[in-house]
N, C-alpha and C positions, 0 to 999 in steps of 0.2 A: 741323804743318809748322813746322819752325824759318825763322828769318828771316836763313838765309844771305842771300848776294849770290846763289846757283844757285838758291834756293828765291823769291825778291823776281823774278827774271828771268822763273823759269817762269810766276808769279804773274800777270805783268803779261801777257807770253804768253796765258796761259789766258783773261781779261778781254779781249783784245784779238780772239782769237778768236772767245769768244762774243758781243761784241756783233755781231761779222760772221753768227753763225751768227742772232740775231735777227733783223739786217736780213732775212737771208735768206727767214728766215718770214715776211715784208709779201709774200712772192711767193705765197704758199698763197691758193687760191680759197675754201676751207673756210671756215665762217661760225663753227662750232663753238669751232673750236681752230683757231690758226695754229704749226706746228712748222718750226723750222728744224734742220739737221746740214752739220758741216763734218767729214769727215777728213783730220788732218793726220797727215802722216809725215812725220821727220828735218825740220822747221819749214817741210816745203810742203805747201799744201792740193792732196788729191787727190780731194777729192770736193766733193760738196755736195748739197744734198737739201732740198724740204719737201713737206710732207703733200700729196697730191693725187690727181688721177684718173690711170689710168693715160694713156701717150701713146694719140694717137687719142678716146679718150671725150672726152665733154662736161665742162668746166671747173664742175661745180657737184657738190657733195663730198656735200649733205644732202638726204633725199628731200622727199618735199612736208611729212612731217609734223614735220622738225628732225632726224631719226636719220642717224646717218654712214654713208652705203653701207656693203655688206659689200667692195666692190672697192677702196676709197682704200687707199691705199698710203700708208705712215708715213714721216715724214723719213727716219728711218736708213735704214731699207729703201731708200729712193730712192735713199741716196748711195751704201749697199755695193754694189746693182744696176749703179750705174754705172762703179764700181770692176772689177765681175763683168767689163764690158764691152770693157774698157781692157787695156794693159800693164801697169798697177799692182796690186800688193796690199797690202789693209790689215796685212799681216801684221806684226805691233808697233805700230800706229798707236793717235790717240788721234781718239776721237770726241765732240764739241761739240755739247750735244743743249739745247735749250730746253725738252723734257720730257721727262723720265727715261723711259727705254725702259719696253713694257709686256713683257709673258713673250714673245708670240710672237717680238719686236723682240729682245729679250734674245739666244736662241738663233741667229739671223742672225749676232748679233755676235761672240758668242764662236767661233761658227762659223767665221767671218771672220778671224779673228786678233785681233780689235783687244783690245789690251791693258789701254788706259785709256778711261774712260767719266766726261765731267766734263759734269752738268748744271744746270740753271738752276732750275726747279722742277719740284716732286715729282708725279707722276701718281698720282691716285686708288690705286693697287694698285700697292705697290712689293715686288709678289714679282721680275719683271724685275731688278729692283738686288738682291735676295737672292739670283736664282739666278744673276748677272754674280759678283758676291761669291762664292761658292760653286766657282764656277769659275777662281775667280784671277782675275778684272779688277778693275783698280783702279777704284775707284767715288768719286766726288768730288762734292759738292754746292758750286757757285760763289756764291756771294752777291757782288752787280755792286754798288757805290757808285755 
């Protein structure tokens, strides 16, 4: 990325967002892993999302022996469900993820339109960001000072 004045803006942009979308993850019950996601369209957020039970269940993510439910629902998933629900679509949007999508999370998104995918750190199995890539989403790893 060159160091325009448009590229230093987006920059700051992107940084500004993700630390939002961290906060956001201190909202996850999950003991394992706390994920946060923000999507932003045309520089408004129209979603947001982190890991958890669905509405209704009980607020604890990991069964008795540490393993993550089959039912927890992943940050993205959360925010584009919520989008699903709304007058809005991700359609061109950029998604702010504190852990790079896994495959299932992948598919949601390109599904979804979102364009760009700008994450924080890498999850164990980065076929998700091979097959985002694969599909034309821009894929971006943020490194925060």
């Amino acid at each position: 990325m060159k160091d325009s004045p448009e590229n230093l803006k987006q920059l700051r942009y992107d940084k500004a967002y993700m630390k939002m979308a961290e906060q956001w993850s201190t909202l996850s019950h999950c003991k394992r892993k706390q994920v946060g996601a923000l999507i932003v369209k045309d520089r408004m957020i129209i979603s947001d999302g982190y890991n958890g039970t669905p509405t209704g269940f009980e607020n604890f993510c990991e069964d008795e022996e540490g393993y993550t439910k089959w039912y927890v629902l992943h940050a993205e998933a959360n925010a584009i469900l919520k989008v699903a629900g709304s007058t809005q679509s991700c359609e061109g949007a950029t998604l702010y993820i504190t852990l790079s999508p896994c495959k299932e999370c992948s598919k949601l998104i390109h599904q979804a339109g979102i364009k760009r995918v700008v994450y924080l750190n890498a999850y164990k199995d980065i076929s998700g960001l091979e097959f985002l890539k694969r599909a034309g989403v821009a894929v971006e790893h943020l490194i925060l000072n």
